[in-house]
C-alpha positions in Angstrom: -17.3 3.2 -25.5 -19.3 4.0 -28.3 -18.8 6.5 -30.9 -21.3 9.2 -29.9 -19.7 9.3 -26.7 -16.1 9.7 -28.0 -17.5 12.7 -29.5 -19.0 14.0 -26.0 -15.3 14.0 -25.0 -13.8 15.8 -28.2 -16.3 18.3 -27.3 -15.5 18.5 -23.8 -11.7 18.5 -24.8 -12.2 22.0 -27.0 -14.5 23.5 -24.5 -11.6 23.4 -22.1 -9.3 24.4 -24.2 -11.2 27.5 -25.5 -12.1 28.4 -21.8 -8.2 28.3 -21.1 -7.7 30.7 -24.1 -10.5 33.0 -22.9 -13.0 31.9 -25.9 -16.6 31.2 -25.0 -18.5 28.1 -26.6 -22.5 28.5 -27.0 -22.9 24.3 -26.5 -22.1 24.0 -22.7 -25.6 23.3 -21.7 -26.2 20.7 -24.0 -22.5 19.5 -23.2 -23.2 19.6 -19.4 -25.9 17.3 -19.7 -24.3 14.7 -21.9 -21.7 14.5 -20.0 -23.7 13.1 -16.9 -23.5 9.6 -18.3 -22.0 7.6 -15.7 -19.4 5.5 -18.6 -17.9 8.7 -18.2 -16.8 7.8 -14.3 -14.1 5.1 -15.5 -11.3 5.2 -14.3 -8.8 4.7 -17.7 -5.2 6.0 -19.5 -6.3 8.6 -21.5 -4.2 10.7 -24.1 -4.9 13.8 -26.1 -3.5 14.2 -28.7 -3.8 17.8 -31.2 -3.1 18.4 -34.7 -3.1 21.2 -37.1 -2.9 20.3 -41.2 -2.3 16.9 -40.0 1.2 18.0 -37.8 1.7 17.3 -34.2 0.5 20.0 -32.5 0.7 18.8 -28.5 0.3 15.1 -27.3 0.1 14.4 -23.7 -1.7 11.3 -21.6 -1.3 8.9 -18.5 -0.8 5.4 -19.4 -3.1 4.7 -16.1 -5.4 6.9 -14.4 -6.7 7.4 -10.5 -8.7 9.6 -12.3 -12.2 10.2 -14.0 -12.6 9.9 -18.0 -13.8 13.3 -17.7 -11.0 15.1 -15.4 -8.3 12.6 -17.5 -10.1 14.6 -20.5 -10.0 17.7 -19.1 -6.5 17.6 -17.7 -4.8 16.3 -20.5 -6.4 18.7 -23.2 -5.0 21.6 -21.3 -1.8 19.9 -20.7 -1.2 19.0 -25.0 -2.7 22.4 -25.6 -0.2 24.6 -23.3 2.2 22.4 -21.8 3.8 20.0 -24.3 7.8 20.9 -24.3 7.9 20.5 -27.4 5.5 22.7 -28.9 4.6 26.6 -27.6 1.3 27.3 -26.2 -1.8 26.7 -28.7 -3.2 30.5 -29.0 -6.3 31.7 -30.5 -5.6 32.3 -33.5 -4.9 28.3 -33.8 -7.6 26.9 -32.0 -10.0 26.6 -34.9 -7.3 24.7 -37.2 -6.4 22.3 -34.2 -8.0 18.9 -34.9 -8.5 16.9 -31.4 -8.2 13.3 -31.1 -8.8 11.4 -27.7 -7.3 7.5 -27.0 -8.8 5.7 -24.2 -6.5 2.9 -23.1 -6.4 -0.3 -21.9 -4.3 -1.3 -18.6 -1.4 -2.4 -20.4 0.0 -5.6 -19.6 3.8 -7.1 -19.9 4.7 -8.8 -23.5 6.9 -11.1 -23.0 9.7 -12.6 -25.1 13.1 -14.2 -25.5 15.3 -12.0 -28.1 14.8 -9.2 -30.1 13.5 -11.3 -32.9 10.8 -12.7 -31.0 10.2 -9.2 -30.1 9.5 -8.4 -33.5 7.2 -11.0 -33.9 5.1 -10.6 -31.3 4.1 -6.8 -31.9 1.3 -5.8 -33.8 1.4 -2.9 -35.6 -2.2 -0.8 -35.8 -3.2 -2.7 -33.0 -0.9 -2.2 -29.5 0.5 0.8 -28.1 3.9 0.0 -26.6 5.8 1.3 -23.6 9.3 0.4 -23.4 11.5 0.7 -19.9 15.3 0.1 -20.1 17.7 1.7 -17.2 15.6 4.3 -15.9 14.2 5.5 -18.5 10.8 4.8 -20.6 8.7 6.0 -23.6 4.8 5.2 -25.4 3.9 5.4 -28.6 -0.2 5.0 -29.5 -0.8 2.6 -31.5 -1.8 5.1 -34.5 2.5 6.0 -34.4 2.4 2.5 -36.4 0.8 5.0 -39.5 3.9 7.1 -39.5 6.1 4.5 -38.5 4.9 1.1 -40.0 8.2 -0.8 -40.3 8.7 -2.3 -37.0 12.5 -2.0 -36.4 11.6 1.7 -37.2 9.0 1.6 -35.0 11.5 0.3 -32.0 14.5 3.0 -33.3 12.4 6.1 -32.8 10.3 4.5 -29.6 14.2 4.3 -28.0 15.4 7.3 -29.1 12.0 9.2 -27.6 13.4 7.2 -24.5 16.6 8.7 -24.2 18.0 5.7 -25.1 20.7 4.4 -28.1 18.1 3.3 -30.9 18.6 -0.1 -30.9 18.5 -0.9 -27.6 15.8 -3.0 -27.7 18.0 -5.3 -29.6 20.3 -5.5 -26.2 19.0 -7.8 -23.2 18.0 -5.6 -20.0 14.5 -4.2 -22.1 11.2 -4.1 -20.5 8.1 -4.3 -23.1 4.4 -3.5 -22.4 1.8 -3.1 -24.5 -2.0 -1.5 -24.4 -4.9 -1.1 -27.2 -6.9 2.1 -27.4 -9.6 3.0 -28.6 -9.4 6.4 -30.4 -11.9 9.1 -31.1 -11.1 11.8 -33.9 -12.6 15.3 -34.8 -13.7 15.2 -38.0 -14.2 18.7 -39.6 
């Protein structure tokens, strides 16, 4: 998707989110239109993902999607914005500080490989998102975690931790490994 587009959706992502706080935006005509363009009808994973001063502010996505671009978009912005455990709901006072970034994802597809060696070798940081699955329970991080965590042993320690899991369990047999590219549009302001 091209880059004009992926600012289409950061628009569309902080028009529902100020309409959620009760804050009218003076673009939705212009944003109505724009967003008739039928690339936004996919069907794909989509994650939002807010930040204020550069801090986590509210990340939530589907890794797959039954769902338009636009209601993935829609949905998801809402959900990082009031709904992320981690974080209270975004007020008000905050919306004009949040920076919004939106990751489009590929269907992600099994990585295979033999030990947790060969695990290492085979993932490439900057470039794959990874899901891990390991008795019942499972985690993602984007590829842009790789930024904050660019060491990939680190990488794997937080990603099974998130998981509920001890953090080096990837290192035991039993792990399931997936991995997905996005491609990631951010609010500059």
């Amino acid at each position: 998707m091209e880059k004009k587009k992926g600012e289409i959706l950061i628009k569309l992502a902080r028009k529902t989110i100020a309409e959620n706080l009760g804050v009218a935006r003076g673009d939705a005509d212009d944003l109505e239109t724009a967003l008739k363009d039928a690339a936004f009808l996919d069907k794909r994973g989509i994650f939002v993902t807010l930040t204020i001063n550069s801090q986590l502010r509210g990340c939530i996505g589907n890794l797959m999607s039954d769902k338009t671009i636009l209601e993935g978009v829609k949905d998801n912005a809402v959900n990082a914005a009031f709904y992320d455990p981690r974080f209270p709901a975004l007020t008000k006072k905050e919306l004009d500080a949040v920076d919004i970034e939106i990751s489009l994802l590929t269907e992600p597809r099994p990585l295979a490989f033999s030990d947790d060696e060969d695990l290492l070798a085979r993932l490439r940081p900057g470039i794959d998102g990874v899901i891990i699955r390991k008795n019942g329970r499972s985690a993602t991080f984007l590829p842009q975690v790789w930024g904050q965590l660019p060491d990939k042993e680190s990488f794997l320690n937080h990603l099974c931790s998130k998981a509920g899991l001890p953090t080096d369990a990837w290192r035991s047999p039993g792990l399931v490994v997936q991995v997905y590219q996005v491609q990631y549009f951010h609010e500059r302001r």
